[in-house]
N, C-alpha and C positions, 0 to 999 in steps of 0.2 A: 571296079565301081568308083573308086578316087579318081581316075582318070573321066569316067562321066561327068563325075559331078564338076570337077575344072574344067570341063568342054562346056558344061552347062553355065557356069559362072562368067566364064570370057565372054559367051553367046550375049547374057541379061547385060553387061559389061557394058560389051559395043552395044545393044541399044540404047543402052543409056546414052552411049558418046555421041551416036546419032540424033536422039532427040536435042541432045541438048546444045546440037550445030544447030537444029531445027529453027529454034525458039528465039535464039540469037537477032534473025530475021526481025522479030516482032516484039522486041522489047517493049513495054510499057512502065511507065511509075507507077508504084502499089503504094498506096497507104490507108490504113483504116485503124480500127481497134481493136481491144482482145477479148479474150474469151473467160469462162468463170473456172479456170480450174487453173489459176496460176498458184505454182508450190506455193506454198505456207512455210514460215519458218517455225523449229521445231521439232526436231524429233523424238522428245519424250524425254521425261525423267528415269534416269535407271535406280532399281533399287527399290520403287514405289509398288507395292502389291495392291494387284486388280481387285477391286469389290466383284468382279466380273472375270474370267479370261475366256478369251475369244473362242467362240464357239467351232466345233470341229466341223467338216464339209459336211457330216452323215446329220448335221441339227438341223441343215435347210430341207426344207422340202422342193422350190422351186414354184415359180408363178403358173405352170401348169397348173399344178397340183390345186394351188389355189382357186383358179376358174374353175373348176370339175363341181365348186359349191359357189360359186360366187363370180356367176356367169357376166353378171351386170355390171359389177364393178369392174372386171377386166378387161371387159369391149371398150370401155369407155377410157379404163386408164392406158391402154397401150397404146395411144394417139398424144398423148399427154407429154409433156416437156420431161417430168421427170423422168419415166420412162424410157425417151431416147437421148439422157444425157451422158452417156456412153454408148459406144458398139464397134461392132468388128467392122473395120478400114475397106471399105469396095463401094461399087459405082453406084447404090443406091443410096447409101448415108455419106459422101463425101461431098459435101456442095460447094468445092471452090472448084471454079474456073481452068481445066487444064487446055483452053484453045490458044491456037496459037499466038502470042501478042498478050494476052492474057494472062499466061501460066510463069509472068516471072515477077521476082520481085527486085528491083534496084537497089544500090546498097550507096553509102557516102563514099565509097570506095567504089572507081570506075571502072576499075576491073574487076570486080567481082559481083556476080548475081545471083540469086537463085532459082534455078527452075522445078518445075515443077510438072514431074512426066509419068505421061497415061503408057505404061510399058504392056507388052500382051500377059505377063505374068503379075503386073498387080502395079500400083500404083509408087510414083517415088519422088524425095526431093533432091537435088543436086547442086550441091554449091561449084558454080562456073565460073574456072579463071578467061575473061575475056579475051585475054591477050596470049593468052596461050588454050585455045580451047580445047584442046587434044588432053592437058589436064585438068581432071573435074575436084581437084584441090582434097585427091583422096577421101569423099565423103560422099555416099549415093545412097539412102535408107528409105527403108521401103516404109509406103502408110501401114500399121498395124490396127491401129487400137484412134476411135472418133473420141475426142472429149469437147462435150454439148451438144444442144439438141438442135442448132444454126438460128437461134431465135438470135440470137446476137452475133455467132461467131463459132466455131470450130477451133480447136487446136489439137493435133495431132500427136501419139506416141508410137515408137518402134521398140521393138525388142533386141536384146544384144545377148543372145543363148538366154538366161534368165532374168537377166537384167533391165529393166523397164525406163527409155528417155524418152524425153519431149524434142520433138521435130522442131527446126529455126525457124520455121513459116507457120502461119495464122491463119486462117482465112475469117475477114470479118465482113456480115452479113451488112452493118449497115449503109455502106460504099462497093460491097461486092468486087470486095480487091484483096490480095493476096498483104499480109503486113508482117513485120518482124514479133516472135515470138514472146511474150514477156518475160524477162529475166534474161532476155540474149544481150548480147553485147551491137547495137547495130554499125554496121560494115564489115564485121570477124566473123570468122568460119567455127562455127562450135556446135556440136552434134549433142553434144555432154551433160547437159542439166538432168538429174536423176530425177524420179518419179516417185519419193517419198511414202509409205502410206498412208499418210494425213490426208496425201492428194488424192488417193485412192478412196479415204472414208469416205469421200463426201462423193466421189463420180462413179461409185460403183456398188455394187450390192453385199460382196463377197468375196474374198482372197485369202490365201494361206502366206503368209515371211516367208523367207527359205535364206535371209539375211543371218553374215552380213556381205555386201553389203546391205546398206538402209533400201536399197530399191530391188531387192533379190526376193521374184515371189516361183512361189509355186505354180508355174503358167496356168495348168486348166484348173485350179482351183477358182480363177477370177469371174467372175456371173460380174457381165458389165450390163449396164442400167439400174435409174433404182427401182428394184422392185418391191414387191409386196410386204417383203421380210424384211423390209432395211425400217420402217416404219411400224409393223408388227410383229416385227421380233422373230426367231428362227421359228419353222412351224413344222416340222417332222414330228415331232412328239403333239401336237394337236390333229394333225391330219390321222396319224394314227388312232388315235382316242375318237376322233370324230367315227372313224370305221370300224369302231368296234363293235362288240354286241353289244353293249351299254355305255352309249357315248354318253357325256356330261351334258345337263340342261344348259341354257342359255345362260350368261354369265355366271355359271359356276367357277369355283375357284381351280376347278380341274380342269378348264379348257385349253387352258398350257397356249394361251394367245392373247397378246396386249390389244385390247380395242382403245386407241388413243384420244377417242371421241370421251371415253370411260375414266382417265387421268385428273389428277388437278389441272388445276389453271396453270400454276407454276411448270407440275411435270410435262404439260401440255407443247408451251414455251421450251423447256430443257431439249424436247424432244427435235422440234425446228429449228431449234439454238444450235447441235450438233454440227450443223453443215451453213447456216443463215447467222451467226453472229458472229461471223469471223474466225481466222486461223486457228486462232489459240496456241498453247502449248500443252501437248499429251503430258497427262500424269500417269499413264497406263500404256498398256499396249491397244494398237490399232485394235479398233472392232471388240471391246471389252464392254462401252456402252450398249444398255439394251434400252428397250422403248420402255419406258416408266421410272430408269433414272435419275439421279442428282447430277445433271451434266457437271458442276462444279471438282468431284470430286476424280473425272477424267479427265478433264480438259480446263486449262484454267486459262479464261477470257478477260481481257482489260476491260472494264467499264469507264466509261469516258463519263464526266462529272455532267448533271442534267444540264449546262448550260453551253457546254463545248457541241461543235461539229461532231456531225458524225456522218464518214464517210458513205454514200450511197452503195460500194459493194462490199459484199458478204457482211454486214452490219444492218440487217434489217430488225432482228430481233430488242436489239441495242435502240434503232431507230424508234422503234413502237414503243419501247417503253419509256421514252422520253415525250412522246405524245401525251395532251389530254384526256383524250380519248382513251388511253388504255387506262387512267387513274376509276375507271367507273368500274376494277376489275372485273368483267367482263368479256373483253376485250383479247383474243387469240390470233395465232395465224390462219385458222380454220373460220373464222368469223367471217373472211371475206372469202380463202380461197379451201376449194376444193380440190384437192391431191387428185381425187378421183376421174375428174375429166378436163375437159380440154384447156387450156389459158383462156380467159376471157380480155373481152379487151376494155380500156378502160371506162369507157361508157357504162360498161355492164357493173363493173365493179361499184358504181357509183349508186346504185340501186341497195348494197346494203348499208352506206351513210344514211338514208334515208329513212331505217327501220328506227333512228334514234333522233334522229336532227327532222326540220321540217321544212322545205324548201320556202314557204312563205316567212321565217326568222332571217334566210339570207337576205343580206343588205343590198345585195345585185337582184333579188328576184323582179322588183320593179319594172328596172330595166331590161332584164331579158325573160321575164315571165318564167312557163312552164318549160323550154329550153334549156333552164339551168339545171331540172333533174337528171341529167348524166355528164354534167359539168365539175362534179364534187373532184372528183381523182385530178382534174386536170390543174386546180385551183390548191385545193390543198394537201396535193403527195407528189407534186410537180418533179418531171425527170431532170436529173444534173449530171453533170461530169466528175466522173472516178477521182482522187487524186491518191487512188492508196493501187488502182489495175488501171495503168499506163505499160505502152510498149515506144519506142525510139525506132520509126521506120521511117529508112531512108533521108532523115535529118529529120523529120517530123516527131513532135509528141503528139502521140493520138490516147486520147482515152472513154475509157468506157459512158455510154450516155445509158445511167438506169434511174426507175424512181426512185424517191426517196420514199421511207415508210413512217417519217417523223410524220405526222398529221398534224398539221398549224396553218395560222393563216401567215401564206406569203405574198407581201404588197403589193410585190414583181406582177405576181400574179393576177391576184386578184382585185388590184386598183385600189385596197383601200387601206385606213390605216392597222400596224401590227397591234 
């Protein structure tokens, strides 16, 4: 058997060495930007007892389970961003480029590349010494594990027996070019950034530790995407209640399931605050918050003073509440967006500024009349550039273009004065 599996290793080996003469042919320069699940720093205070500890595999039920009552909402949320912001590594969720010319990415060191090759056994990246191509500078790992849904970008992880890294290459959606990973060093060969659970809370539904070290999980304990239970809370003990002979009425206190529609305003916030205000630093273990929490008391997030910048990613919760707009507390992440179905775009978005403000108060309506009703997002949550998720590819700083969630008036924008 050990002699198969070496015959089989040498076999995947030489394909590698072959594509990656292949590719050589068709170099390209790649530069783009990255993707939303760059580590966090922080790995948790030790010593800190959980209001919570993380729930055991047997407390999910699984997003099956959940459609079997709740047909409507899972037709609609499995097309959804959150939904595909993880999954398992193959030819229908990987959307970068492996043609030839294509599939590489140039480094500030000219003899080194990376490619990026569609093998019959699965997909992989290869850091390529040019001048010597015969070695692939000892490093070939295969795609395992998508992080993101390509609305912006992909960034990839493999596995090392239990151990969970992030691949050197990016692909970003909005140049359709292969780019240097965030957090890599660009021109160096390094396979090595571990995959943290912080990075895990926020790009997947469900994991067991099996550290240390910090990126050692228990492989099939991992449910990538988020689903139903990352936002409602584990639901095995509701599913069962639901089927019994005497299931609880509608909002009973026994229905053993968060409806977050049902929260404060604040726990509302705490609850999109999880994964949308930034890294933070764990005061708990991974996956100790449940939905109707005090995020404060697991994760403890800088607040930036009302007057300072606040970067456009994973700072949206932060962003909103330095808004006007949120001062009329009213004001949620559910107010515009719906978890449940698909990204709108932002025309659409702009239809609920509307239910509060009135387009004939705009000082531009004059001039652009009834046109300006789906103008509100573009004028006053205008997209910018990241300066907190940047990646270094190929001599280039590339970084992230998302909106802002601050709601102001900007003059850039909208011509007139702040």
């Amino acid at each position: 058997m050990d002699e198969a599996v070496g015959k089989g290793e040498r076999r995947a080996r030489r394909i590698l060495f072959c594509a990656a003469l292949l590719v050589l042919s068709g170099l390209t320069a790649a530069w783009a930007d990255a993707q939303e699940a760059a580590t966090p720093t922080g790995a948790g205070a030790a010593g800190v007892e959980a209001l919570h500890t993380p729930p055991a595999a047997s407390a999910y039920a699984g997003d099956a389970a959940c459609a079997s009552c709740h047909a409507k909402e899972a037709r609609t949320y499995v097309v959804s961003p959150h939904a595909a912001d993880s999954s398992v590594a193959g030819k229908k969720t990987i959307l970068g480029d492996f043609t030839t010319g294509k599939n590489v990415l140039k480094t500030p060191n000219p003899d080194l590349i990376f490619a990026m090759i569609a093998a019959p056994d699965g997909f992989y990246q290869s850091a390529v010494n040019i001048s010597n191509p015969q070695n692939l500078t000892g490093e070939a790992q295969r795609f395992d594990i998508v992080i993101g849904s390509g609305r912006r970008g992909q960034t990839y992880l493999y596995w090392k027996d239990d151990e969970l890294f992030e691949l050197p290459v990016t692909w970003w959606t909005e140049t359709h070019k292969w780019i240097n990973s965030p957090g890599y060093v660009d021109g160096g060969v390094h396979f090595d950034r571990p995959i943290i659970p912080r990075c895990l809370e926020c790009h997947a539904t469900a994991f067991q530790t099996a550290q240390p070290p910090l990126n050692k999980y228990v492989r099939e304990s991992l449910v990538l995407g988020i689903g139903c239970e990352k936002c409602h809370g584990p639901g095995a003990e509701h599913v069962a209640r639901e089927k019994s002979a005497h299931p609880p009425g509608d909002g009973s206190p026994e229905i053993a399931i968060v409806n977050p529609a049902r929260l404060t305003h604040t726990r509302q916030l705490d609850l999109c605050g999880l994964c949308h205000a930034g890294a933070g630093v764990p005061q708990t273990a991974a996956q100790s918050f449940r939905p109707g929490d005090e995020l404060a008391k697991y994760l403890t997030i800088t607040i930036p003073p009302p007057d300072a910048p606040v970067d456009v990613h994973g700072n949206q919760v932060q962003a909103l509440e330095h808004s006007k707009c949120f001062t009329s507390g009213k004001l949620t992440c559910s107010t515009c967006h719906n978890v449940h179905e698909k990204q709108q775009d932002a025309a659409s978005f702009s239809a609920h500024c509307l239910t509060c403000h009135s387009v004939h108060a705009c000082p531009r309506f004059k001039e652009m009349g009834e046109s300006i009703r789906t103008k509100c997002i573009g004028c006053h949550m205008p997209e910018g550039r990241s300066q907190a998720l940047t990646a270094e590819s190929n001599g280039d700083m590339v970084r992230a273009r998302l909106r802002t969630h601050r709601i102001a008036i900007y003059p850039q924008e909208t011509g007139t004065k702040d």
